[in-house]
C-alpha positions in Angstrom: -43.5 13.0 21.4 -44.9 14.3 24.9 -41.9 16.7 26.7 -41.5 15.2 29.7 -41.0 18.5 31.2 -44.6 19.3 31.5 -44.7 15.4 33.0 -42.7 16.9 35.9 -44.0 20.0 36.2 -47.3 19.0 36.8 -46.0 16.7 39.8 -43.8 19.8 41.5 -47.6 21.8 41.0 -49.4 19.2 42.8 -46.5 18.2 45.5 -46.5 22.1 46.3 -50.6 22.1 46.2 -50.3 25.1 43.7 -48.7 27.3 40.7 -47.0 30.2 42.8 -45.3 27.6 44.9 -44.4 25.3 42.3 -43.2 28.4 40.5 -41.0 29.1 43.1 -39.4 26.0 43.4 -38.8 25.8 39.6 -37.4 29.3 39.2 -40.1 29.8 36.5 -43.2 32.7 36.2 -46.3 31.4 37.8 -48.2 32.2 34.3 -45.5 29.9 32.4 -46.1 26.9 34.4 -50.1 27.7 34.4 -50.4 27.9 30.2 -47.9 24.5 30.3 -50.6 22.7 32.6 -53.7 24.0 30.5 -51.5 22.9 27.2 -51.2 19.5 28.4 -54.8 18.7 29.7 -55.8 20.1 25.9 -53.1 17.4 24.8 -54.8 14.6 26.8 -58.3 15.7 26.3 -58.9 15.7 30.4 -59.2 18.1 33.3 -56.2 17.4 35.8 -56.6 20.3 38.2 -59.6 22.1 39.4 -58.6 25.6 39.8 -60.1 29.0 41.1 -59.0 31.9 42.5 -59.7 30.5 46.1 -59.2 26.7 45.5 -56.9 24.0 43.8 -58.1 20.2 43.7 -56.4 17.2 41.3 -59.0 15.3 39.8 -59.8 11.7 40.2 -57.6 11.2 36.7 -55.4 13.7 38.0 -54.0 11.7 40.5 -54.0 8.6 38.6 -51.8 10.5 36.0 -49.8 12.2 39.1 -49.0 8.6 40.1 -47.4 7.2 36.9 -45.6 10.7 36.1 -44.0 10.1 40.1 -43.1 6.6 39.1 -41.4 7.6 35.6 -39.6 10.3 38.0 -38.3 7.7 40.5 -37.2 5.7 37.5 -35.4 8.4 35.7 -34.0 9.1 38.8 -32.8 5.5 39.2 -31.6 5.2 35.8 -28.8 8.2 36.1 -27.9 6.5 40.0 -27.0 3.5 38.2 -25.0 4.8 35.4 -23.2 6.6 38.3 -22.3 3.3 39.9 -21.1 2.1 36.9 -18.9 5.2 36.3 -17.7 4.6 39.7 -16.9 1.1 40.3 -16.3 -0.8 36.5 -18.8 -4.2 36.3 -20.1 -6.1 33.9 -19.2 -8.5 31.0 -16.8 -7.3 28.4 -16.1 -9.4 25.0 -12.9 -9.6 23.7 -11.0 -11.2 21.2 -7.6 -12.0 20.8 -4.8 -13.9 18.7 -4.1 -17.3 20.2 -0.4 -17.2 20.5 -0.5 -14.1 22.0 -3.1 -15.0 24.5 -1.2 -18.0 25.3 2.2 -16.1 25.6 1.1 -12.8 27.1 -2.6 -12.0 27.6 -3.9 -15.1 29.3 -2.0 -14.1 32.6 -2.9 -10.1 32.2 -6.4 -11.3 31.9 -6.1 -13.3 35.0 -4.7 -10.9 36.8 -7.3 -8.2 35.8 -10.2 -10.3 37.0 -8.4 -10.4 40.5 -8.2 -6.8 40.3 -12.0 -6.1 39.1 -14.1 -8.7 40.8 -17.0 -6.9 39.4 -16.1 -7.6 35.5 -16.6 -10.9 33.7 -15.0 -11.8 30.6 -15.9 -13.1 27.3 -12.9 -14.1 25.3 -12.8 -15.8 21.8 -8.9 -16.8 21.2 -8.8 -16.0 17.1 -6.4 -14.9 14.5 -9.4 -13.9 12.2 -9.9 -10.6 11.6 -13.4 -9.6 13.6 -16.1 -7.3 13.1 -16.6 -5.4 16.1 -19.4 -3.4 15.4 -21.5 -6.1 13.9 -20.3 -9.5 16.0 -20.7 -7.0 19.5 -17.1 -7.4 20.5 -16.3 -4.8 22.9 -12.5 -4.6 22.2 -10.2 -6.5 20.0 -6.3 -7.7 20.8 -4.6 -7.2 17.3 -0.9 -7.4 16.0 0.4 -5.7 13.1 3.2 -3.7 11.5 2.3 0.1 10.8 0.1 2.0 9.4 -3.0 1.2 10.4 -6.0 1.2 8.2 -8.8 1.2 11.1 -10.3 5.0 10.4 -13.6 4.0 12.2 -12.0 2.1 14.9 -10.4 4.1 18.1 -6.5 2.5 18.4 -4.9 2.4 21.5 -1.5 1.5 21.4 -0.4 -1.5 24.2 3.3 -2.3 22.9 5.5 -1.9 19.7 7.7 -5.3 20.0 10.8 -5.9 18.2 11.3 -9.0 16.0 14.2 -11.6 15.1 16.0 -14.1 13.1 16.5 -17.2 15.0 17.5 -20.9 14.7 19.2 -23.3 16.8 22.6 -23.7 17.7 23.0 -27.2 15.5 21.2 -25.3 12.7 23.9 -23.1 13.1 26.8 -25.8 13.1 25.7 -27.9 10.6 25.2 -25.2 7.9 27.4 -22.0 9.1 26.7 -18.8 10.3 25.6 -16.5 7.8 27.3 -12.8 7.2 24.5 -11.5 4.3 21.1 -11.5 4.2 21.1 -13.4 0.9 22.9 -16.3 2.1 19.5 -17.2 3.7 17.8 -17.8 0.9 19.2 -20.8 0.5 18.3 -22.4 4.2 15.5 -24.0 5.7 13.0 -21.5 6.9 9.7 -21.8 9.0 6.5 -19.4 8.1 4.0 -17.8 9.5 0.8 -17.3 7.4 -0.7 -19.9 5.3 0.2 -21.3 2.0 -0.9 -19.0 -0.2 1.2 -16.1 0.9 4.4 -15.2 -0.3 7.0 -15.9 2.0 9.7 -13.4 2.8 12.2 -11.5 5.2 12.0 -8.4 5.3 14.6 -6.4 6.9 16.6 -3.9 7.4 20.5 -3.3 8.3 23.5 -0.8 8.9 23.4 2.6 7.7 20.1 2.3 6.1 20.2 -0.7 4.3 17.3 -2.6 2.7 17.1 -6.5 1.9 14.2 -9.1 1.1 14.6 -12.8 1.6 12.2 -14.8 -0.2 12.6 -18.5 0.7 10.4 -21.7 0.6 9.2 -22.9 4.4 9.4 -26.4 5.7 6.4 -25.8 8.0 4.0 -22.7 7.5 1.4 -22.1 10.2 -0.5 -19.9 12.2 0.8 -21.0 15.5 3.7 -19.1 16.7 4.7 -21.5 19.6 4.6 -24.1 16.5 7.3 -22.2 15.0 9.3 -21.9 18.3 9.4 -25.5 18.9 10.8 -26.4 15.2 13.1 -23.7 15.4 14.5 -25.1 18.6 14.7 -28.7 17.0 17.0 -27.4 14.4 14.1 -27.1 11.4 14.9 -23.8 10.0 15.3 -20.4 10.5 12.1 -18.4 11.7 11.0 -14.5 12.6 9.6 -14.2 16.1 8.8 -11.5 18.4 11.8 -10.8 20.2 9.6 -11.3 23.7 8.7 -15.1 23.3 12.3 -16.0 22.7 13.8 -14.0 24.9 13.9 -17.0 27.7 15.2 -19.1 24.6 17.8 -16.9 23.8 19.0 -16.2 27.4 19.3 -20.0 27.9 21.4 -21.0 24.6 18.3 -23.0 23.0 17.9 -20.2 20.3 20.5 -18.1 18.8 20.0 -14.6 16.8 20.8 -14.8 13.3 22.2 -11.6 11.5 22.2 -9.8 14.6 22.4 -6.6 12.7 19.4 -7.4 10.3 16.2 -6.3 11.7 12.8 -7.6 10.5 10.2 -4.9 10.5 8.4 -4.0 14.0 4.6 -4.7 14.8 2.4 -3.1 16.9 -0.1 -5.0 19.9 -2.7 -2.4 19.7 -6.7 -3.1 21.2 -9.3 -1.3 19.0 -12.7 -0.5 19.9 -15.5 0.9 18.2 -15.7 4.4 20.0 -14.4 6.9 22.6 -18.0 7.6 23.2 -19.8 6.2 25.4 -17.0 4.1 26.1 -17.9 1.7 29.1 -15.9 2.0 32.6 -15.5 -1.6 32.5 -13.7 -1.8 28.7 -11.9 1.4 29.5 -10.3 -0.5 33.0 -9.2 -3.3 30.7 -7.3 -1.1 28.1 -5.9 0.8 30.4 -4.7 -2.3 32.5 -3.4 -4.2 29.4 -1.3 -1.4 28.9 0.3 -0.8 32.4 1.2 -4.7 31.8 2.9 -4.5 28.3 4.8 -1.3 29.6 6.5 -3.7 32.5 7.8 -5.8 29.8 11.2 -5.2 28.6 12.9 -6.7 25.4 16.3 -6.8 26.2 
């Protein structure tokens, strides 16, 4: 491949009409700039300057090639202006995914909101609870939940909330069955699951001073749909895990009631992944960064 150098040195010899002034302006030895010349008319085979000790004329092909190394210039030139503006003021579309309950719940109205902030940044959103491929599906960043650790070594992580989770059923669940004091006794109830039917279906949680307990129970209604789960819980179903954020309006109101308060399920992480700090594009990094300003206003409790 041609360097481009020589491309633009020979357009700073013929703007300045000569080597020594061209030398000048470069901050480079007359004779340097000369031999670079005479090694790139050997590379194209043609004469581009006429030169003697008294006179300096572009040929007819000179010019011609003068003109298209001047527009490559101009476009080079043109090229780092715009990556400039785009540093400066984040545009453009960004694809995203993220799970559907959680878009519903949480991220729809972020994402509204960021629009209104970046008028300059459209959004392409696919609501999913697959796992995606970023790299090879072209998904700029992706809105995942799950417990630690992570397993994403090729994937950059940003953290946008560890949420706390629950045991909760409705206050005739409750009434009609008792309020249980051990995490055994729950084996025996109703219980609502998220996942599908193939997975084994279990509590996992953990208590005073350290303690460990499993619950393994058979679910009246398995899905992927956490506002699915809500709503049976609500109507007295069974017992269900949730995020402590999506019930926390139930709970406040009496709809929902915590069941062994001091039994926690393991916490999960909301984290957005994206393929690389590198390169990373003004308008993905305003997003991240937004989602998280947002999940840090929420409070649990």
């Amino acid at each position: 491949m041609q360097d481009l150098n020589d491309f633009v040195w020979f357009v700073k010899v013929v703007d300045y009409g000569g080597f020594a002034a061209a030398g000048r302006a470069l901050d480079l030895p007359k004779s340097r700039l000369s031999r670079r010349i005479a090694q790139l008319e050997e590379r194209l085979g043609v004469r581009l300057i006429h030169r003697t000790t008294r006179q300096f004329t572009v040929t007819e092909v000179g010019q011609t090639f003068y003109q298209h190394c001047k527009a490559m210039m101009v476009e080079a030139e043109a090229a780092e202006e715009a990556v400039a503006a785009l540093q400066a003021e984040p545009r453009g579309i960004v694809r995203l995914t993220c799970p559907v309950t959680l878009l519903h719940v949480h991220v729809g109205p972020m994402l509204a909101r960021f629009m209104a902030r970046y008028p300059g940044i459209n959004l392409q959103l696919e609501a999913t609870n697959r796992r995606v491929d970023l790299v090879g599906e072209g998904i700029d960043v992706a809105i995942r939940v799950r417990p630690r650790p992570f397993d994403d070594s090729d994937l950059v992580l940003r953290v946008l909330a560890d949420r706390g989770h629950c045991l909760v059923a409705s206050p005739a669940l409750i009434a009609r069955l008792g309020k249980p004091s051990m995490p055994s006794e729950l084996s025996a109830w109703p219980g609502l699951s998220m996942g599908e039917g193939k997975h084994i279906h279990k509590w996992t949680l953990s208590g005073p001073d350290g303690a460990k307990a499993e619950v393994h129970y058979h679910p009246r209604l398995i899905t992927t749909d956490m506002l699915a789960l809500r709503e049976a819980a609500m109507a007295g179903i069974g017992v269900v895990q949730l995020p402590i954020l999506m019930v926390k309006d139930q709970l406040a109101s009496g709809e929902l009631v915590r069941v062994l308060e001091a039994w926690e399920p393991r916490r999960e992480v909301i984290h957005a992944v994206y393929p690389s700090r590198r390169g990373l594009l003004p308008s993905v990094r305003a997003l991240v960064d937004f989602l998280t300003e947002e999940y840090a206003k929420m409070a649990e409790d």
